[in-house]
N, C-alpha and C positions, 0 to 999 in steps of 0.2 A: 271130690274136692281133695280127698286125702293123695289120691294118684297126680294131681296136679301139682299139692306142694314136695312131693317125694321128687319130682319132677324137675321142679324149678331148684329145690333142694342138690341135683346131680348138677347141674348145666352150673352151678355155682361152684360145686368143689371141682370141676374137669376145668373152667376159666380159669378158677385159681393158682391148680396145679399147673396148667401149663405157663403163667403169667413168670408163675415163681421159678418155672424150671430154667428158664429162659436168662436167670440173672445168676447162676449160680456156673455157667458158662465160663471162658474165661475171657476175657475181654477183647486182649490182644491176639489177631488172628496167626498164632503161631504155626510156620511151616517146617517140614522136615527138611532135611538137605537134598534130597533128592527131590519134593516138589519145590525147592527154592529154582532149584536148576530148568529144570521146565517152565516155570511161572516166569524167572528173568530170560528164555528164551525168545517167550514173545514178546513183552514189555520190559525190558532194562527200567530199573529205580534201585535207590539206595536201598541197602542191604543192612540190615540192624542182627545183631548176635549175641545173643544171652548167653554168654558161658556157665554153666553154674556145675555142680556135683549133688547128689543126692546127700551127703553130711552137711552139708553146708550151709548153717541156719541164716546167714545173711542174704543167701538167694534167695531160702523163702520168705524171708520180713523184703525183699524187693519185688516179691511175687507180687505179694498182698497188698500193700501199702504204696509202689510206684506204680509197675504194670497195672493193677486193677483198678485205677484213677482213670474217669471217664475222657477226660482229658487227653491226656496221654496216650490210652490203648486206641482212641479216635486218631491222634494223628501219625501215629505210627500205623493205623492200617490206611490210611490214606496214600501215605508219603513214602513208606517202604517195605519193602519185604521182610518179614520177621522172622528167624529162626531160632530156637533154644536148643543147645549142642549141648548135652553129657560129658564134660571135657575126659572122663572116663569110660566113656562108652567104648567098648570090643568090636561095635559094629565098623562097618568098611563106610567109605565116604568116596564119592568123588568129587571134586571142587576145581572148577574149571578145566578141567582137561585132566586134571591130576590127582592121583585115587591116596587115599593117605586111613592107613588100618593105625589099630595099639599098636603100643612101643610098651612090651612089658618092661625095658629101665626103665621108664621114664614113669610107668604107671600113668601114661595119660593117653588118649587119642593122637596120631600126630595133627589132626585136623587143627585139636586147640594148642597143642604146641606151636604152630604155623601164627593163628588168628594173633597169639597171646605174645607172641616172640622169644616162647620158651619161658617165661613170666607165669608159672602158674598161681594166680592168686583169685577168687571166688569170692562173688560175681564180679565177673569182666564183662563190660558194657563194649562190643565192637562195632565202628563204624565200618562202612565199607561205601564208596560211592558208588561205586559198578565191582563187575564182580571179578574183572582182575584187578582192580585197585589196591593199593598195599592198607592192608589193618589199620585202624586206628582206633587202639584200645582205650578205655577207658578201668580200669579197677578199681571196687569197692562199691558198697553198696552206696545208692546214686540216689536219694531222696526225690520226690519229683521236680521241683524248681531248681534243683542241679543236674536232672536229664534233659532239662527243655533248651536250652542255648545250642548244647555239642548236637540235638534232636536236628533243633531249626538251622542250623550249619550246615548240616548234610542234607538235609529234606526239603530246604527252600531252594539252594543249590548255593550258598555262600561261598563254598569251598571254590568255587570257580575264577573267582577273581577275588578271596583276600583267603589271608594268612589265619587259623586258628589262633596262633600266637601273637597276634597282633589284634583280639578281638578285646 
């Protein structure tokens, strides 16, 4: 009897832990730049780009508090491609045909110099409709019911026939 509740005792803390591991994930299925490139090679969709920096405490209260809203990181993995870019990262990048390393003046990537328009300001919200489409940033940290409009703009395909500025 004792080996049976030892038993039913494990099968309940192994359910557990794995129930719980499962949500400690992060919601948003974020890609690198390099599987962005592959991934919109066989299916083109909107492109969404988290600029942020490792200082940057605003990105992480957008971490927590926007991206990890069930909401949200649902239909951003539905509707587009996600990437989170290091706007400091040293790493090399390629983006559409065009490879872009640091710029030590600049102290930034030129990837997010590009996204950003030389605008460096933390977090930048980038849309992008396809992947030579010209940037459309957003900066500042973006509460969730202020990412969901410029979200379903690009992700329902509004951009197609009306004006952003005209919404």
């Amino acid at each position: 009897m004792q080996k049976v509740a030892v038993f039913f005792i494990a099968v309940i803390v192994i359910v557990s832990t794995l129930a719980f591991t499962n949500m400690k994930k992060d919601k948003v299925q974020w890609l690198t730049v390099a599987e962005l490139q592959a991934a919109y090679s066989k299916n083109p969709k909107p492109i969404l780009v988290d600029v942020y920096t490792g200082w940057c405490g605003w990105c992480k209260v957008m971490d927590r508090e926007t991206y990890a809203k069930d909401n949200v990181a649902a239909y951003i993995n539905e509707k587009y491609y996600a990437v989170k870019l290091d706007a400091e990262s040293k790493e090399s990048f390629e983006w559409n045909g065009k490879k872009y390393g640091y710029s030590a003046q600049n102290k930034s990537n030129d990837l997010a110099v590009y996204l950003l328009y030389g605008q460096m300001s933390f977090p930048t919200t980038v849309f992008l409709p396809a992947l030579d489409a010209q940037p459309a940033p957003m900066a500042g940290y973006l509460k969730p019911n202020e990412l969901e409009a410029p979200l379903k703009f690009f992700g329902d395909g509004a951009y197609k026939t009306k004006n952003i500025l005209n919404l």
